[in-house]
OpenMM code with the backbone's topology and positions (N, CA, C; nanometers):
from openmm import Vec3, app, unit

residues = "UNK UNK UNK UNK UNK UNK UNK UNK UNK UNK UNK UNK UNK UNK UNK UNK UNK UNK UNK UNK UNK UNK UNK UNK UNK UNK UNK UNK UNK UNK UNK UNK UNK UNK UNK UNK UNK UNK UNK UNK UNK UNK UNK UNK UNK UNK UNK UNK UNK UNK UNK UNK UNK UNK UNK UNK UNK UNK UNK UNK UNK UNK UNK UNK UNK UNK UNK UNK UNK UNK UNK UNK UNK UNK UNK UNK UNK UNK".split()
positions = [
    Vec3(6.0081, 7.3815, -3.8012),
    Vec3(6.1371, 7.3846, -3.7402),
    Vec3(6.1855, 7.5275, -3.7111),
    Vec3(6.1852, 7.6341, -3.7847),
    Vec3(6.1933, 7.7547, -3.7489),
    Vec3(6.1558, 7.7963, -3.6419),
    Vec3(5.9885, 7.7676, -3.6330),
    Vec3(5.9522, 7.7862, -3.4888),
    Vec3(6.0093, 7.7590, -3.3364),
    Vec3(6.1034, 7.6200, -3.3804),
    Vec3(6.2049, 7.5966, -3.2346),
    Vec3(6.2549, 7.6633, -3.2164),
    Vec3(6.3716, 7.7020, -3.3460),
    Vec3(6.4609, 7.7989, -3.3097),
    Vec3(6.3783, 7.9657, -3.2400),
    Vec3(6.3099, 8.0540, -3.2741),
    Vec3(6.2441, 8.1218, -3.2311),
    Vec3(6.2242, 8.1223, -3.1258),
    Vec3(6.1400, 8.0107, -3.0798),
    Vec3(6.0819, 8.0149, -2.9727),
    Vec3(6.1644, 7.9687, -2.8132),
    Vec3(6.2586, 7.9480, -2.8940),
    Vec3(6.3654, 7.8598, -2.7658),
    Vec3(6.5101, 7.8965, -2.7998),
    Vec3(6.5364, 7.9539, -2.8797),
    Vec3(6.6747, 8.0452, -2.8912),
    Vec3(6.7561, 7.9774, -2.9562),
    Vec3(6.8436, 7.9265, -2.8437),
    Vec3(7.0012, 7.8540, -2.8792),
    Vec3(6.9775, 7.7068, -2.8545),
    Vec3(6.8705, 7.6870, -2.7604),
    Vec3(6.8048, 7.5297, -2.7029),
    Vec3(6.7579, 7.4926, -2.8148),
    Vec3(6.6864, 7.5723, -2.9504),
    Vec3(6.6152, 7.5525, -3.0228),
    Vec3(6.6593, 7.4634, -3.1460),
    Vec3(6.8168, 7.5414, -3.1357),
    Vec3(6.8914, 7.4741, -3.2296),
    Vec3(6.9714, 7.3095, -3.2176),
    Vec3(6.9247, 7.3318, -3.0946),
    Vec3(6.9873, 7.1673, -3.0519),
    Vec3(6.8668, 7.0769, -3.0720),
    Vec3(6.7155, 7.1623, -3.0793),
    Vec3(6.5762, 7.0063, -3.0824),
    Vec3(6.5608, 7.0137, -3.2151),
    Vec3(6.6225, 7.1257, -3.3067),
    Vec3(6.5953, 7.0703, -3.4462),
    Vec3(6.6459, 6.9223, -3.5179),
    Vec3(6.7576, 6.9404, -3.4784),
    Vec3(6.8831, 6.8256, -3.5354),
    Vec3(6.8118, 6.6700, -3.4455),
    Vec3(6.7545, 6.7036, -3.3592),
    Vec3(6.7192, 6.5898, -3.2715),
    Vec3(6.5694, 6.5519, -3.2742),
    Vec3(6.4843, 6.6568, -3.3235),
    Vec3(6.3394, 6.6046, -3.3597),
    Vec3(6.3014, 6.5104, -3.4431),
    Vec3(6.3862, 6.5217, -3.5697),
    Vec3(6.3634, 6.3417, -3.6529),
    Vec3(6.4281, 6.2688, -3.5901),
    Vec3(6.4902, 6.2294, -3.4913),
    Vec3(6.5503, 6.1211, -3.4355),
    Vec3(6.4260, 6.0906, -3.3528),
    Vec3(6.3378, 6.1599, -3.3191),
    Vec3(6.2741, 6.0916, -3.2119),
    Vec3(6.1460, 6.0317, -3.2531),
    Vec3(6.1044, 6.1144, -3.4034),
    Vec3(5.9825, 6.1058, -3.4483),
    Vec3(5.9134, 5.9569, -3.5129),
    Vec3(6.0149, 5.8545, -3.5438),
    Vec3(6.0093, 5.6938, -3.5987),
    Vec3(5.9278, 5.6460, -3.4645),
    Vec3(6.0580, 5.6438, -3.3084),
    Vec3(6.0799, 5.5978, -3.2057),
    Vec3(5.9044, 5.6491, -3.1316),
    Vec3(5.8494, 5.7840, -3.1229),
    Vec3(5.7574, 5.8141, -3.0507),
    Vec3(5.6257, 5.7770, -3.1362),
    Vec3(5.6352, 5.7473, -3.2849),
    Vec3(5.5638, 5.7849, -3.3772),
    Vec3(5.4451, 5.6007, -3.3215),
    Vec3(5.5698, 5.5008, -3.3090),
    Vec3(5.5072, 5.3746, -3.3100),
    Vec3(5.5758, 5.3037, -3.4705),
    Vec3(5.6165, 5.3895, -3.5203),
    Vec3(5.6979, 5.3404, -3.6445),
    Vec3(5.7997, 5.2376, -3.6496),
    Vec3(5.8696, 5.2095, -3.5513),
    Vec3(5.9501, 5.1138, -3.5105),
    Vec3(5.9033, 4.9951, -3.4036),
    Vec3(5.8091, 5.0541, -3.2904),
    Vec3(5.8206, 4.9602, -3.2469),
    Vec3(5.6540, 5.0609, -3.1522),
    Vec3(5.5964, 4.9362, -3.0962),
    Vec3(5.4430, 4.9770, -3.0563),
    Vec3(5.5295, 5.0681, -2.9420),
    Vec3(5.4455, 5.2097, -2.9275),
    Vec3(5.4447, 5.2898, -2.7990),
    Vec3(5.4129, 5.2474, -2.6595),
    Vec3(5.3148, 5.1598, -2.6452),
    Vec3(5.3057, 5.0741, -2.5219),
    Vec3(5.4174, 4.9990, -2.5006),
    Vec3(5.4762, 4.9609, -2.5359),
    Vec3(5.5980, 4.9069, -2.4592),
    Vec3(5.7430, 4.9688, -2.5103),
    Vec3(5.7373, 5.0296, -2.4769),
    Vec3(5.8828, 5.1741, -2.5360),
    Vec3(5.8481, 5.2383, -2.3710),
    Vec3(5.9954, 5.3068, -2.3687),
    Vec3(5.9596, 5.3910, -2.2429),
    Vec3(5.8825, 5.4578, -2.2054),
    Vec3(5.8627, 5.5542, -2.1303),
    Vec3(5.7221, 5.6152, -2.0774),
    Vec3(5.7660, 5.8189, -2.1743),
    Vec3(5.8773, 5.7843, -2.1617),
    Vec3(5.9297, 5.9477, -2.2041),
    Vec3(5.8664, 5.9311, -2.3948),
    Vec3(5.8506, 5.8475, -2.4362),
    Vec3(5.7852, 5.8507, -2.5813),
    Vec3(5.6339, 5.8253, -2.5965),
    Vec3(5.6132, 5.7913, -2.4670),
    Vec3(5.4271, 5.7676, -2.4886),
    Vec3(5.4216, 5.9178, -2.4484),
    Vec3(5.4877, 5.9920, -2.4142),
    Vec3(5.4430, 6.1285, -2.3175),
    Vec3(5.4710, 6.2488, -2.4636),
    Vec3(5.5709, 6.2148, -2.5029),
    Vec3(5.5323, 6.2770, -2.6540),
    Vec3(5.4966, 6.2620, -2.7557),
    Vec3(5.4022, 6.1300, -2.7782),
    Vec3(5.3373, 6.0581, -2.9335),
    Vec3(5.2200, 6.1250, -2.9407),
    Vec3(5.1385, 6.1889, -2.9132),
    Vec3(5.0425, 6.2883, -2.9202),
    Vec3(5.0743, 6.3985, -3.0096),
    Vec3(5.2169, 6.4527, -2.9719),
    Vec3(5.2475, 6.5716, -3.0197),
    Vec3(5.2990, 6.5770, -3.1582),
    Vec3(5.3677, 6.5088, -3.2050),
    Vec3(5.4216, 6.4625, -3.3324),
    Vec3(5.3469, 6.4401, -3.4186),
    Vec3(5.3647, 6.5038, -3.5310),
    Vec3(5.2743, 6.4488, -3.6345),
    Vec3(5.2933, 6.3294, -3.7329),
    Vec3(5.3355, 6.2536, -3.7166),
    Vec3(5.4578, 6.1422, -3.7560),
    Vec3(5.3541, 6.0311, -3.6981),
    Vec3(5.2711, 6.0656, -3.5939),
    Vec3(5.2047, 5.9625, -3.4823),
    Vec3(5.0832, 5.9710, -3.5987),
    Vec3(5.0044, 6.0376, -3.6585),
    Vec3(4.8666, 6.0371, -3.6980),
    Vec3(4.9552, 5.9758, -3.8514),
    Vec3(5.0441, 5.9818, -3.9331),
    Vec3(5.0381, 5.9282, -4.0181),
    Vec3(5.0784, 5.7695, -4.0355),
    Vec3(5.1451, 5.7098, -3.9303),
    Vec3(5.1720, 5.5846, -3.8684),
    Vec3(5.0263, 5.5341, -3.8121),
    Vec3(4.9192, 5.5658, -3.7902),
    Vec3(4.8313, 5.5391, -3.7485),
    Vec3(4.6999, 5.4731, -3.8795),
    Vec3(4.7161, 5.6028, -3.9631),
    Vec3(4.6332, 5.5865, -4.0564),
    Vec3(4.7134, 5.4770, -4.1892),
    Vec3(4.7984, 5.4692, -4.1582),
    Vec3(4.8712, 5.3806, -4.2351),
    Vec3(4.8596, 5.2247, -4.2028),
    Vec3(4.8615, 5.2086, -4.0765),
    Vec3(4.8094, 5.1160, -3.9926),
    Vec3(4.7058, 5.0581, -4.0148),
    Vec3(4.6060, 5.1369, -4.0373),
    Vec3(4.4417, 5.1485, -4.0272),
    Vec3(4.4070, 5.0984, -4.1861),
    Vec3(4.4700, 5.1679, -4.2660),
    Vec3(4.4880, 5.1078, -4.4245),
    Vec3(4.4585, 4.9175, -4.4450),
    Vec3(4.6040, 4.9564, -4.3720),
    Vec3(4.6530, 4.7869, -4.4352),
    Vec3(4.5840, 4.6901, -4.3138),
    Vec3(4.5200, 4.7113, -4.1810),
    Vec3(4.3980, 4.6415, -4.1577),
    Vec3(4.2874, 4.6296, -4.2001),
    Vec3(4.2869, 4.7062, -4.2474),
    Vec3(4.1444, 4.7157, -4.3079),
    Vec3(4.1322, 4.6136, -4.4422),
    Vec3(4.2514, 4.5954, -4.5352),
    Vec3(4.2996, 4.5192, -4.6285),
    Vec3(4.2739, 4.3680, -4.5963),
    Vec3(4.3066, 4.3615, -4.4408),
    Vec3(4.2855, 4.2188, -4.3878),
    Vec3(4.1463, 4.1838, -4.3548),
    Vec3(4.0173, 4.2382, -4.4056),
    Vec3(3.9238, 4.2308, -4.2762),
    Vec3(3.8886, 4.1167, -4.3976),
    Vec3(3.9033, 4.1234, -4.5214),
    Vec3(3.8357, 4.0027, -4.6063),
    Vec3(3.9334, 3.8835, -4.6044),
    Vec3(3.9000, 3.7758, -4.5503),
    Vec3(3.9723, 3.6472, -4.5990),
    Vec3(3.9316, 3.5483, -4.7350),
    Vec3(3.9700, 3.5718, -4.7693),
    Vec3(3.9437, 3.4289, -4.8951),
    Vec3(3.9458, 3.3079, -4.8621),
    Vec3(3.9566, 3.2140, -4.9306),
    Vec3(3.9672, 3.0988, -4.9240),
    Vec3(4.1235, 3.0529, -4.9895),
    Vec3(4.1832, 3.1040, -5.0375),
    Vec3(4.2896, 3.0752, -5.1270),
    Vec3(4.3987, 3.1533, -4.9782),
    Vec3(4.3704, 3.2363, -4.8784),
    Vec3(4.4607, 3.2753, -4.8136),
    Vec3(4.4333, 3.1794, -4.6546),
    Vec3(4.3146, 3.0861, -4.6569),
    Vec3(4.3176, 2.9504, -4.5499),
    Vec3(4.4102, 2.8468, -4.6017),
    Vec3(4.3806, 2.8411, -4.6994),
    Vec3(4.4134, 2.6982, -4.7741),
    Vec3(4.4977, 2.7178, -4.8781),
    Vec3(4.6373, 2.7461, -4.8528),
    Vec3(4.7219, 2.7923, -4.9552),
    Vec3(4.7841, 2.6929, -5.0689),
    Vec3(4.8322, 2.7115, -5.1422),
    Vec3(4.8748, 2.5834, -5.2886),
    Vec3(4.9745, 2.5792, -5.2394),
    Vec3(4.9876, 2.3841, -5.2420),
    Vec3(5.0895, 2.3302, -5.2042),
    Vec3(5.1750, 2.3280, -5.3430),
    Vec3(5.3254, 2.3627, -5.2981),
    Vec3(5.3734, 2.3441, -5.4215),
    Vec3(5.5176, 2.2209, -5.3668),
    Vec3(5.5600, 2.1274, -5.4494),
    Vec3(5.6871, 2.0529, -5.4414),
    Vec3(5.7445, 2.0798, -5.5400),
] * unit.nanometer
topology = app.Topology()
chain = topology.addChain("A")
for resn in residues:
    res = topology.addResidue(resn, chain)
    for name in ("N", "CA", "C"):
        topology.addAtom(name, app.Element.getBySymbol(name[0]), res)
């Protein structure tokens, strides 16, 4: 965050306060990037918010690749 300010002055101080607002929204954290506007697929690359939403992703599929038998055929309970 320092680096904004630096590198962009007085502009810099306005993308600090506004960079976690965008980082959920571009990340895929809220909602898939393919169907979100085009102005957040154009910055989900850049964020690093995007590679840990990803691998997090990748986790808990991977969790799914085994099915049991107890998660086809679940216990009926009354």
């Amino acid at each position: 965050m320092p680096w904004l300010n630096a590198q962009f002055g007085p502009a810099g101080r306005i993308l600090v306060p506004a960079l976690p607002m965008l980082r959920p929204t571009s990340a895929g954290g809220t909602c898939p990037v393919r169907t979100g506007p085009g102005f957040f697929a154009a910055i989900h690359p850049y964020l690093p918010m995007s590679y840990l939403v990803a691998v997090l992703t990748s986790l808990t599929a991977r969790g799914w690749e085994v099915v049991r038998m107890k998660d086809l055929h679940p216990e009926l309970r009354l």
